[in-house]
N, C-alpha and C positions, 0 to 999 in steps of 0.2 A: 178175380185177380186182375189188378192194373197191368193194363199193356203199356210198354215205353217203346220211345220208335226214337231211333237216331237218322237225322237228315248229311248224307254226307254234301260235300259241297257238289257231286256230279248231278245230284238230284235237288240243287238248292234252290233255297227259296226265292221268288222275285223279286225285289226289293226297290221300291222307288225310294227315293231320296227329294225332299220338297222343300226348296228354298226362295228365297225372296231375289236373290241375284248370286251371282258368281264374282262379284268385287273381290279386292284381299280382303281380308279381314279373317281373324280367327277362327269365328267358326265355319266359315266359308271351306277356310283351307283343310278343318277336321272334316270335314262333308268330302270335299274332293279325296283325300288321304282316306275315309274311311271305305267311299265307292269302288275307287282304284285297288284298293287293297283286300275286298272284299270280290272285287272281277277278276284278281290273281289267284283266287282262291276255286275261282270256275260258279262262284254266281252270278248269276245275272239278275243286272245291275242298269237301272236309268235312273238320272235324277230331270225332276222339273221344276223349271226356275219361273216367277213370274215376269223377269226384264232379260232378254240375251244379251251375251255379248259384252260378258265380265271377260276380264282378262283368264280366270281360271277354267271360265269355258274350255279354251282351248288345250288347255291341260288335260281335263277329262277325257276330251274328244281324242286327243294323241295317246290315252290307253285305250281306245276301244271302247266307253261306257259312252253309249248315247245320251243326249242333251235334249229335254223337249223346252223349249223357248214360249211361252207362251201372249210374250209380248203383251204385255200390259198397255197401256196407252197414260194411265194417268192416276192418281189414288183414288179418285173416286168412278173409274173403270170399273165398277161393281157386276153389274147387271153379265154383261161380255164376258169380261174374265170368268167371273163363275163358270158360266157354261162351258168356257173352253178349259178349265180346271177340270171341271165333269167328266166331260169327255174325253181327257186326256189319259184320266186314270180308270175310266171304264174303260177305254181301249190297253193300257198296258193290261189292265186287270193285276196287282200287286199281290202277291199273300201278305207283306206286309207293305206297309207305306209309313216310313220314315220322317215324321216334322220337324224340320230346323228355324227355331226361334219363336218369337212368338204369333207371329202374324200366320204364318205357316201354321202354329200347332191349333190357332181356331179355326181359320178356317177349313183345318183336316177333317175339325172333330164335328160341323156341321154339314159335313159332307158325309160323314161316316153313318148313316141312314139307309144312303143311297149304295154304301158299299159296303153289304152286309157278310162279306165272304172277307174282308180286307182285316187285317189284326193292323192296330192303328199303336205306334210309339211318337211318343212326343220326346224334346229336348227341353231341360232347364239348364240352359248357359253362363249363367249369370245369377247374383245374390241380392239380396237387400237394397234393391233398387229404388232411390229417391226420384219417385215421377215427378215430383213439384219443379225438378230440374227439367220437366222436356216437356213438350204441349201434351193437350187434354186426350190428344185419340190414343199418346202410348197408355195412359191412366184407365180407359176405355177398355184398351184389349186386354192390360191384366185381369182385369176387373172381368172381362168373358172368360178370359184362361180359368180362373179360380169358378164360374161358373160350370166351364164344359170339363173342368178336370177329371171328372167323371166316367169320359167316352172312352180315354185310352187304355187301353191295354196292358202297356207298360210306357213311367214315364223315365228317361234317363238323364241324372244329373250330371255332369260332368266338375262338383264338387261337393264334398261332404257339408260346405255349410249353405251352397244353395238346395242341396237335400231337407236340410231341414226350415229354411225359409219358404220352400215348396209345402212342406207340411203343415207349419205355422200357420199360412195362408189356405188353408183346406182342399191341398192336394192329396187324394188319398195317401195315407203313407206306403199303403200294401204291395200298393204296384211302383214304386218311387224306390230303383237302384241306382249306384256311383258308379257311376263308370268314368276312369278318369281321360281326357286329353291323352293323344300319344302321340310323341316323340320320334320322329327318323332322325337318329340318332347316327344315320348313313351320311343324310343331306348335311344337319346341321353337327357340325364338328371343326374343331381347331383350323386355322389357315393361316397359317402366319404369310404366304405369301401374297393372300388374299386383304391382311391387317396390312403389309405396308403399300398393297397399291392403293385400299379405299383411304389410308391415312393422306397419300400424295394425293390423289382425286382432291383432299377436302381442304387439304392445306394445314394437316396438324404434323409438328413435327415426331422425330420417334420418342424424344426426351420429354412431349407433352401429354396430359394427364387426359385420357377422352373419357369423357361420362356420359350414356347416352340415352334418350326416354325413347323407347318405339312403340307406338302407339294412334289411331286416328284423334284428331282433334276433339273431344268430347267431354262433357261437364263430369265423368266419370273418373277421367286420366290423371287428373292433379295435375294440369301443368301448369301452373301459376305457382302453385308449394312448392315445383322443381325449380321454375324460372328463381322464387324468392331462395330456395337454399342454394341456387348457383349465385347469386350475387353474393351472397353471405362466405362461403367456401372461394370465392375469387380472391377476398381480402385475407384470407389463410392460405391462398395455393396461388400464384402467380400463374405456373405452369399450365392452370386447367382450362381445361375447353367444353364446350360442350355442343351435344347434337339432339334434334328434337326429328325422329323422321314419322310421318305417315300424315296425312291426307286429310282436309280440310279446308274447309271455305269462309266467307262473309264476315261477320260480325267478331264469331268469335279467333278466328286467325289474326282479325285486325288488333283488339282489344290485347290478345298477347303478344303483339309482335310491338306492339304499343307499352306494354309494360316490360317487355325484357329491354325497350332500348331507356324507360324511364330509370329502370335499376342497372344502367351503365355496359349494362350485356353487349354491347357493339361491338363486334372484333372475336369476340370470345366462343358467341353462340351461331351455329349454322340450323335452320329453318331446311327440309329436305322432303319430299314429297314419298311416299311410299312403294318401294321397289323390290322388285322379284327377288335378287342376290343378299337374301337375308342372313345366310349364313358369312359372306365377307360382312355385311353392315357389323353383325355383334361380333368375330374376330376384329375389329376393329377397334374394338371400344376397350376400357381397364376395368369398369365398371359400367354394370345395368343396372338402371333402378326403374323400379315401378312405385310410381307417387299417386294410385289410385285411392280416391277418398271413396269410393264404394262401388257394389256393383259385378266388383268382381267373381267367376265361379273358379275357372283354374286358365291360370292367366298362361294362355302360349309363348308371349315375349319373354318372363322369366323361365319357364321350361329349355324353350328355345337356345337362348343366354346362355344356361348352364351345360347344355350340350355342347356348344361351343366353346364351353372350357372359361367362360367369362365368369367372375364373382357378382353377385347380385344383390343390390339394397333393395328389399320393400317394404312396403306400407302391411300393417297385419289386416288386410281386405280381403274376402272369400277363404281360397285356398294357399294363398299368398305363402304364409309360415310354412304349412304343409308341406309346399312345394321345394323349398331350400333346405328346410330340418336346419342342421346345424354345420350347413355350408355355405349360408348368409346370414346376412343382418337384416335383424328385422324391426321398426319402429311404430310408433302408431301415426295415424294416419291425420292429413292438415298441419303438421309440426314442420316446417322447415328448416328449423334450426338441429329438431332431431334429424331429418336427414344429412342433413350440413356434418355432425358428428359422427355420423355413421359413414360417411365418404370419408372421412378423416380419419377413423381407423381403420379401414380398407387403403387407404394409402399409407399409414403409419409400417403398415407389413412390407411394404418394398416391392418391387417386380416379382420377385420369386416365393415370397406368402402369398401374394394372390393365384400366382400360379400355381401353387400346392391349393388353393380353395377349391379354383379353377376345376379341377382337376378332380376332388374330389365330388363337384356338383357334377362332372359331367359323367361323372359314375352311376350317382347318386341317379340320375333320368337313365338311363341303360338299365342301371338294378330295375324300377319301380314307374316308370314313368315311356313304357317304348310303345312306339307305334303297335307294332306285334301284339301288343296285349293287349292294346285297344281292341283290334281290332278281332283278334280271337275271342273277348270275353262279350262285346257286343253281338258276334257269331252267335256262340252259344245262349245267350240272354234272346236271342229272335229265333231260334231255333225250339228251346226253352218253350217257348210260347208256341207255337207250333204243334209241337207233341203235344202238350197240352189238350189244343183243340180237339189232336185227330183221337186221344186219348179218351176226351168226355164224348165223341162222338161214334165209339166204338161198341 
Protein backbone atom coordinates (compact mmCIF):
# COMPACT_ATOMS: atom_id res chain seq x y z
CA UNK A 1 0.00 0.00 0.00
CA UNK A 2 1.51 3.64 -1.00
CA UNK A 3 2.45 5.84 1.78
CA UNK A 4 1.76 9.72 1.16
CA UNK A 5 3.31 12.22 3.51
CA UNK A 6 2.22 15.81 3.63
CA UNK A 7 5.04 18.42 4.33
CA UNK A 8 3.60 21.30 6.41
CA UNK A 9 5.51 24.45 5.98
CA UNK A 10 7.02 24.05 9.75
CA UNK A 11 8.81 21.21 8.51
CA UNK A 12 9.39 22.68 4.90
CA UNK A 13 11.50 22.20 2.50
CA UNK A 14 14.86 24.12 1.69
CA UNK A 15 14.56 25.81 -1.21
CA UNK A 16 17.20 27.60 -3.07
CA UNK A 17 16.30 29.82 -5.77
CA UNK A 18 19.23 30.19 -8.66
CA UNK A 19 19.50 33.24 -10.79
CA UNK A 20 21.69 35.14 -12.81
CA UNK A 21 21.24 38.64 -11.14
CA UNK A 22 18.63 40.60 -9.06
CA UNK A 23 18.01 43.46 -11.78
CA UNK A 24 14.17 44.41 -12.36
CA UNK A 25 13.01 42.55 -14.61
CA UNK A 26 10.04 40.10 -14.70
CA UNK A 27 11.20 37.09 -13.78
CA UNK A 28 13.61 38.57 -11.29
CA UNK A 29 10.69 40.00 -9.50
CA UNK A 30 8.55 36.52 -9.77
CA UNK A 31 11.83 34.96 -8.00
CA UNK A 32 11.90 37.61 -5.36
CA UNK A 33 7.76 37.46 -4.84
CA UNK A 34 7.95 33.73 -5.15
CA UNK A 35 10.93 33.49 -2.10
CA UNK A 36 9.43 36.05 0.07
CA UNK A 37 6.33 34.60 -0.12
CA UNK A 38 7.26 31.31 0.32
CA UNK A 39 9.49 32.56 3.73
CA UNK A 40 5.94 33.86 4.98
CA UNK A 41 4.83 30.66 4.82
CA UNK A 42 7.86 29.38 7.50
CA UNK A 43 10.25 27.86 4.49
CA UNK A 44 13.25 28.30 4.38
CA UNK A 45 14.36 29.97 1.80
CA UNK A 46 17.94 31.31 0.00
CA UNK A 47 18.36 32.47 -3.36
CA UNK A 48 21.95 32.51 -5.23
CA UNK A 49 22.60 34.99 -7.70
CA UNK A 50 25.77 34.90 -10.00
CA UNK A 51 26.45 39.10 -9.95
CA UNK A 52 25.18 40.99 -6.37
CA UNK A 53 23.86 43.81 -5.93
CA UNK A 54 20.68 44.12 -8.20
CA UNK A 55 18.47 46.56 -6.68
CA UNK A 56 15.92 43.64 -5.59
CA UNK A 57 18.77 42.22 -3.65
CA UNK A 58 17.82 44.39 -1.06
CA UNK A 59 14.21 43.69 -1.21
CA UNK A 60 14.89 40.03 -0.38
CA UNK A 61 17.26 40.90 2.15
CA UNK A 62 14.49 43.35 3.99
CA UNK A 63 12.15 40.03 4.45
CA UNK A 64 14.67 37.88 5.95
CA UNK A 65 15.56 35.47 2.78
CA UNK A 66 19.39 35.36 2.70
CA UNK A 67 21.33 36.36 -0.55
CA UNK A 68 24.48 34.21 -1.55
CA UNK A 69 26.33 36.65 -4.14
CA UNK A 70 28.63 34.78 -5.71
CA UNK A 71 30.20 37.56 -7.75
CA UNK A 72 31.08 36.46 -11.12
CA UNK A 73 33.93 38.57 -12.44
CA UNK A 74 33.19 38.10 -16.13
CA UNK A 75 31.22 35.56 -18.69
CA UNK A 76 33.86 33.76 -19.35
CA UNK A 77 34.60 33.38 -15.29
CA UNK A 78 33.92 29.65 -15.86
CA UNK A 79 36.58 27.70 -14.13
CA UNK A 80 35.83 29.95 -10.49
CA UNK A 81 32.51 30.44 -10.66
CA UNK A 82 31.68 26.87 -11.03
CA UNK A 83 33.48 25.99 -8.06
CA UNK A 84 32.12 28.65 -6.03
CA UNK A 85 28.45 27.55 -7.42
CA UNK A 86 29.57 23.96 -6.06
CA UNK A 87 30.20 24.88 -3.09
CA UNK A 88 27.64 27.12 -2.47
CA UNK A 89 24.90 24.64 -2.84
CA UNK A 90 26.81 21.84 -1.06
CA UNK A 91 26.90 24.03 1.75
CA UNK A 92 23.07 25.22 1.86
CA UNK A 93 22.47 21.53 0.81
CA UNK A 94 18.87 22.27 -0.83
CA UNK A 95 16.06 19.48 -1.08
CA UNK A 96 15.14 21.28 -3.83
CA UNK A 97 17.06 23.85 -5.98
CA UNK A 98 15.10 26.19 -8.00
CA UNK A 99 16.55 27.47 -11.76
CA UNK A 100 15.55 30.76 -13.00
CA UNK A 101 16.07 31.09 -16.86
CA UNK A 102 18.17 29.56 -18.95
CA UNK A 103 21.77 29.93 -17.99
CA UNK A 104 20.68 29.09 -14.53
CA UNK A 105 18.67 25.84 -15.59
CA UNK A 106 22.09 24.42 -17.34
CA UNK A 107 24.27 24.97 -15.41
CA UNK A 108 21.85 23.44 -12.44
CA UNK A 109 21.54 20.40 -14.47
CA UNK A 110 25.35 19.71 -14.84
CA UNK A 111 25.81 20.14 -11.44
CA UNK A 112 23.12 17.84 -10.55
CA UNK A 113 25.68 14.75 -10.48
CA UNK A 114 27.28 16.05 -7.81
CA UNK A 115 23.86 16.73 -5.91
CA UNK A 116 22.45 13.66 -5.77
CA UNK A 117 20.11 14.17 -2.68
CA UNK A 118 18.96 17.63 -4.44
CA UNK A 119 15.32 17.39 -6.51
CA UNK A 120 16.30 19.83 -9.38
CA UNK A 121 13.10 22.30 -10.99
CA UNK A 122 13.84 24.35 -13.96
CA UNK A 123 11.71 27.49 -15.31
CA UNK A 124 10.49 28.13 -18.90
CA UNK A 125 9.84 31.85 -19.03
CA UNK A 126 9.54 32.61 -22.24
CA UNK A 127 7.97 31.12 -25.80
CA UNK A 128 9.12 30.76 -29.30
CA UNK A 129 12.14 32.46 -29.03
CA UNK A 130 13.88 33.95 -32.43
CA UNK A 131 17.79 33.35 -31.42
CA UNK A 132 18.79 34.66 -34.94
CA UNK A 133 17.82 37.95 -33.10
CA UNK A 134 20.69 37.74 -30.18
CA UNK A 135 24.29 36.26 -30.60
CA UNK A 136 25.57 32.67 -31.00
CA UNK A 137 25.97 31.71 -27.02
CA UNK A 138 22.00 32.45 -26.33
CA UNK A 139 21.58 29.66 -29.55
CA UNK A 140 24.29 27.60 -27.59
CA UNK A 141 22.37 27.24 -24.28
CA UNK A 142 19.04 26.45 -25.85
CA UNK A 143 20.56 24.03 -27.68
CA UNK A 144 22.29 22.51 -23.98
CA UNK A 145 18.68 23.22 -22.34
CA UNK A 146 16.95 20.76 -25.06
CA UNK A 147 20.01 18.56 -24.22
CA UNK A 148 20.11 18.33 -20.24
CA UNK A 149 16.06 18.61 -20.29
CA UNK A 150 16.33 15.44 -19.13
CA UNK A 151 17.95 16.08 -15.49
CA UNK A 152 15.11 17.89 -13.90
CA UNK A 153 12.77 16.78 -12.07
CA UNK A 154 10.13 18.92 -12.63
CA UNK A 155 10.09 21.64 -15.25
CA UNK A 156 7.78 24.80 -14.62
CA UNK A 157 6.16 26.88 -17.42
CA UNK A 158 4.84 29.96 -16.56
CA UNK A 159 2.71 29.81 -19.87
CA UNK A 160 0.55 27.32 -21.67
CA UNK A 161 2.21 28.21 -24.98
CA UNK A 162 5.90 28.13 -23.82
CA UNK A 163 4.66 24.69 -22.31
CA UNK A 164 4.28 23.44 -25.36
CA UNK A 165 7.27 25.05 -27.24
CA UNK A 166 9.11 23.41 -24.35
CA UNK A 167 7.82 20.05 -25.63
CA UNK A 168 7.99 20.67 -29.34
CA UNK A 169 11.60 21.20 -28.65
CA UNK A 170 12.23 17.74 -26.62
CA UNK A 171 11.51 18.69 -23.12
CA UNK A 172 10.00 15.91 -21.64
CA UNK A 173 6.32 16.55 -21.60
CA UNK A 174 5.87 14.35 -18.25
CA UNK A 175 7.45 16.56 -16.06
CA UNK A 176 6.46 20.01 -17.92
CA UNK A 177 3.67 21.94 -15.56
CA UNK A 178 1.92 25.71 -15.97
CA UNK A 179 2.20 27.47 -13.35
CA UNK A 180 1.12 30.78 -14.16
CA UNK A 181 2.93 34.38 -12.93
CA UNK A 182 1.24 35.86 -9.85
CA UNK A 183 -0.03 38.97 -9.20
CA UNK A 184 -0.04 41.21 -5.75
CA UNK A 185 -2.92 42.38 -6.55
CA UNK A 186 -2.21 44.44 -2.85
CA UNK A 187 0.79 46.38 -4.51
CA UNK A 188 -0.48 46.78 -7.91
CA UNK A 189 -3.90 48.60 -7.76
CA UNK A 190 -5.72 51.83 -8.87
CA UNK A 191 -4.07 55.36 -7.74
CA UNK A 192 -5.54 57.95 -9.04
CA UNK A 193 -3.58 60.12 -6.62
CA UNK A 194 -0.61 58.43 -7.76
CA UNK A 195 -2.01 59.03 -11.84
CA UNK A 196 -1.99 62.80 -11.25
CA UNK A 197 1.31 63.18 -9.58
CA UNK A 198 3.45 60.78 -12.24
CA UNK A 199 1.07 62.80 -14.98
CA UNK A 200 2.73 66.27 -13.35
CA UNK A 201 6.27 64.45 -12.90
CA UNK A 202 5.96 63.99 -16.99
CA UNK A 203 4.29 66.83 -18.26
CA UNK A 204 1.05 65.20 -19.70
CA UNK A 205 -1.85 67.02 -18.96
CA UNK A 206 -5.24 65.50 -17.35
CA UNK A 207 -7.25 65.98 -20.90
CA UNK A 208 -4.28 64.00 -22.58
CA UNK A 209 -4.34 60.55 -23.87
CA UNK A 210 -1.12 58.43 -22.23
CA UNK A 211 -0.24 55.19 -23.99
CA UNK A 212 2.34 53.42 -22.43
CA UNK A 213 5.04 50.48 -23.47
CA UNK A 214 6.90 49.09 -20.19
CA UNK A 215 9.25 46.96 -21.02
CA UNK A 216 13.44 46.65 -21.12
CA UNK A 217 14.88 47.61 -24.56
CA UNK A 218 15.02 44.32 -26.44
CA UNK A 219 14.42 42.71 -30.13
CA UNK A 220 11.42 40.90 -28.33
CA UNK A 221 9.41 44.18 -27.08
CA UNK A 222 8.26 45.65 -30.66
CA UNK A 223 9.23 48.92 -30.07
CA UNK A 224 9.55 50.18 -33.26
CA UNK A 225 5.70 48.63 -34.31
CA UNK A 226 4.67 50.85 -31.12
CA UNK A 227 7.10 53.99 -32.09
CA UNK A 228 5.50 53.36 -36.02
CA UNK A 229 1.60 53.01 -34.62
CA UNK A 230 2.23 56.03 -32.37
CA UNK A 231 3.07 58.32 -35.27
CA UNK A 232 0.21 56.71 -37.19
CA UNK A 233 -2.54 57.32 -34.13
CA UNK A 234 -0.85 61.12 -33.56
CA UNK A 235 -2.47 62.16 -36.86
CA UNK A 236 -5.95 60.73 -35.49
CA UNK A 237 -5.42 61.84 -31.73
CA UNK A 238 -3.81 65.26 -31.39
CA UNK A 239 -4.28 64.71 -27.68
CA UNK A 240 -1.92 61.69 -27.36
CA UNK A 241 1.34 61.10 -25.75
CA UNK A 242 3.21 58.51 -25.29
CA UNK A 243 5.80 56.72 -22.66
CA UNK A 244 8.36 53.93 -23.42
CA UNK A 245 9.80 53.13 -19.63
CA UNK A 246 12.56 50.46 -18.86
CA UNK A 247 16.16 50.16 -19.44
CA UNK A 248 18.66 49.95 -22.20
CA UNK A 249 21.64 50.70 -23.77
CA UNK A 250 24.08 51.39 -27.04
CA UNK A 251 22.98 50.69 -30.42
CA UNK A 252 19.74 49.74 -30.11
CA UNK A 253 18.32 52.80 -27.76
CA UNK A 254 20.14 54.99 -30.24
CA UNK A 255 18.54 53.44 -33.45
CA UNK A 256 15.02 53.98 -31.75
CA UNK A 257 15.34 57.20 -30.39
CA UNK A 258 16.73 57.88 -33.93
CA UNK A 259 13.44 56.62 -35.48
CA UNK A 260 10.74 58.10 -33.21
CA UNK A 261 12.27 61.53 -33.79
CA UNK A 262 12.44 60.63 -37.82
CA UNK A 263 8.61 59.73 -37.53
CA UNK A 264 8.06 63.30 -35.85
CA UNK A 265 7.60 61.83 -32.25
CA UNK A 266 9.37 64.92 -30.63
CA UNK A 267 7.31 66.53 -27.91
CA UNK A 268 4.95 63.63 -27.89
CA UNK A 269 7.04 60.69 -26.69
CA UNK A 270 9.04 60.55 -23.24
CA UNK A 271 12.16 57.82 -23.21
CA UNK A 272 12.13 56.79 -19.05
CA UNK A 273 14.52 54.40 -17.53
CA UNK A 274 13.08 51.60 -15.33
CA UNK A 275 11.79 52.32 -11.87
CA UNK A 276 10.62 50.82 -8.58
CA UNK A 277 6.93 52.76 -8.46
CA UNK A 278 5.34 50.50 -10.96
CA UNK A 279 2.16 50.66 -9.83
CA UNK A 280 1.87 54.79 -10.12
CA UNK A 281 3.86 54.24 -13.75
CA UNK A 282 0.53 52.06 -15.02
CA UNK A 283 -2.19 54.16 -12.92
CA UNK A 284 -0.84 56.76 -14.98
CA UNK A 285 -1.26 55.62 -18.15
CA UNK A 286 -5.36 55.14 -20.36
CA UNK A 287 -3.80 52.62 -22.07
CA UNK A 288 -1.02 49.53 -21.83
CA UNK A 289 0.04 47.89 -24.88
CA UNK A 290 2.34 45.19 -25.38
CA UNK A 291 3.70 45.20 -28.99
CA UNK A 292 5.83 41.94 -28.50
CA UNK A 293 6.60 40.32 -31.93
CA UNK A 294 7.73 37.09 -29.87
CA UNK A 295 9.17 35.48 -27.10
CA UNK A 296 6.68 36.02 -24.85
CA UNK A 297 5.55 33.33 -21.88
CA UNK A 298 3.01 35.35 -19.44
CA UNK A 299 3.90 38.79 -19.75
CA UNK A 300 4.03 40.65 -15.96
CA UNK A 301 3.56 44.29 -17.72
CA UNK A 302 0.04 43.47 -18.94
CA UNK A 303 -1.03 41.34 -15.70
CA UNK A 304 0.49 44.10 -13.75
CA UNK A 305 -1.71 46.95 -16.05
CA UNK A 306 -4.69 45.21 -15.42
CA UNK A 307 -4.36 45.10 -11.74
CA UNK A 308 -4.18 48.53 -11.71
CA UNK A 309 -7.37 48.96 -13.32
CA UNK A 310 -5.70 50.05 -16.82
CA UNK A 311 -7.29 48.57 -20.25
CA UNK A 312 -4.58 46.81 -22.31
CA UNK A 313 -3.72 46.47 -26.16
CA UNK A 314 -1.59 43.29 -27.06
CA UNK A 315 0.03 41.59 -29.65
CA UNK A 316 -1.36 37.66 -29.66
CA UNK A 317 2.46 36.52 -28.40
CA UNK A 318 2.74 33.68 -25.66
CA UNK A 319 0.06 34.07 -23.14
CA UNK A 320 -0.66 37.62 -24.25
CA UNK A 321 -4.75 36.77 -25.28
CA UNK A 322 -4.88 34.41 -22.35
CA UNK A 323 -4.04 36.86 -20.08
CA UNK A 324 -6.88 39.65 -20.94
CA UNK A 325 -9.70 37.01 -22.13
CA UNK A 326 -12.21 39.56 -22.99
CA UNK A 327 -11.00 42.56 -21.14
CA UNK A 328 -8.62 43.68 -24.04
CA UNK A 329 -7.88 44.00 -27.48
CA UNK A 330 -6.02 41.79 -28.93
CA UNK A 331 -4.09 42.17 -32.54
CA UNK A 332 -1.62 40.15 -34.28
CA UNK A 333 1.76 40.88 -33.95
CA UNK A 334 4.46 43.56 -36.40
CA UNK A 335 0.92 45.38 -37.63
CA UNK A 336 1.18 48.89 -36.55
CA UNK A 337 -1.62 50.10 -38.09
CA UNK A 338 -3.46 47.22 -36.30
CA UNK A 339 -2.36 48.62 -33.19
CA UNK A 340 -3.07 52.19 -34.22
CA UNK A 341 -6.99 50.78 -34.61
CA UNK A 342 -6.99 49.06 -31.59
CA UNK A 343 -6.07 52.35 -29.46
CA UNK A 344 -8.82 53.85 -31.38
CA UNK A 345 -11.31 51.91 -30.13
CA UNK A 346 -10.11 51.88 -26.62
CA UNK A 347 -10.47 55.61 -27.00
CA UNK A 348 -13.66 55.61 -28.96
CA UNK A 349 -15.26 54.40 -25.29
CA UNK A 350 -14.45 57.54 -23.47
CA UNK A 351 -12.96 57.80 -19.82
CA UNK A 352 -15.71 55.81 -18.31
CA UNK A 353 -15.80 52.48 -20.94
CA UNK A 354 -12.24 52.07 -20.26
CA UNK A 355 -12.84 52.47 -16.71
CA UNK A 356 -15.59 49.75 -16.75
CA UNK A 357 -12.61 47.51 -18.81
CA UNK A 358 -10.43 48.69 -16.36
CA UNK A 359 -12.19 47.37 -13.87
CA UNK A 360 -13.19 44.42 -15.09
CA UNK A 361 -9.31 43.24 -16.03
CA UNK A 362 -8.48 44.08 -12.53
CA UNK A 363 -10.97 41.46 -11.43
CA UNK A 364 -10.20 39.49 -13.98
CA UNK A 365 -6.04 38.99 -12.29
CA UNK A 366 -7.70 38.71 -8.52
CA UNK A 367 -10.05 35.80 -9.88
CA UNK A 368 -7.24 33.82 -11.93
CA UNK A 369 -3.99 35.32 -11.87
CA UNK A 370 -2.85 36.40 -7.80
CA UNK A 371 0.15 36.01 -6.21
CA UNK A 372 -1.30 33.58 -3.65
CA UNK A 373 -1.89 31.04 -6.15
CA UNK A 374 1.29 31.24 -7.55
CA UNK A 375 2.69 30.74 -4.94
CA UNK A 376 0.57 28.03 -3.09
CA UNK A 377 0.45 25.84 -6.28
CA UNK A 378 4.18 25.95 -6.78
CA UNK A 379 4.24 24.94 -2.86
CA UNK A 380 2.43 21.92 -3.44
CA UNK A 381 4.03 21.11 -7.02
CA UNK A 382 7.68 21.02 -4.79
CA UNK A 383 6.19 19.32 -2.12
CA UNK A 384 4.51 17.04 -4.76
CA UNK A 385 7.92 15.96 -5.54
CA UNK A 386 9.17 15.38 -2.33
CA UNK A 387 6.57 12.77 -1.24
CA UNK A 388 7.16 11.29 -4.04
CA UNK A 389 10.83 10.65 -3.26
CA UNK A 390 10.34 9.82 0.40
CA UNK A 391 7.37 7.61 -0.94
CA UNK A 392 9.56 5.36 -3.52
CA UNK A 393 12.10 5.24 -0.84
CA UNK A 394 9.99 3.79 1.72
Amino acid sequence: MARYFVISPRTAVDLVLLTRSLNYGGAEWQLVRLATGAAQLGYAVSVVVFYGGGPLQAVLEGAGVPVVALEKSSRWDLLRFGRSLYCALVSLRPRVLYAFLDTSNVLAALLKPWLPKTLLVWSVRASEMEYVQYGWLDRVQFRLECLLSAVPDAIIANSRVGARHAARSGFPKRVIHVIYNGIDTEEFKPDERARNRIRVEWGVASHDILIGLIGRLDPMKGHAIFLRAAAMFASLEPRARYVCVGDGAGVMSDDLQALACRLGLDGKLLWLSARRDLPAVYSALDVSCSASLFGEGFSNVIGESMACGVPCVVTDVGDSALIVGRTGLVVKPQDPAALCAAWRTMLSLGAEGRKTIGCAARQRIIDEFGLQKMIDTTSKLINGLINNVRAASS
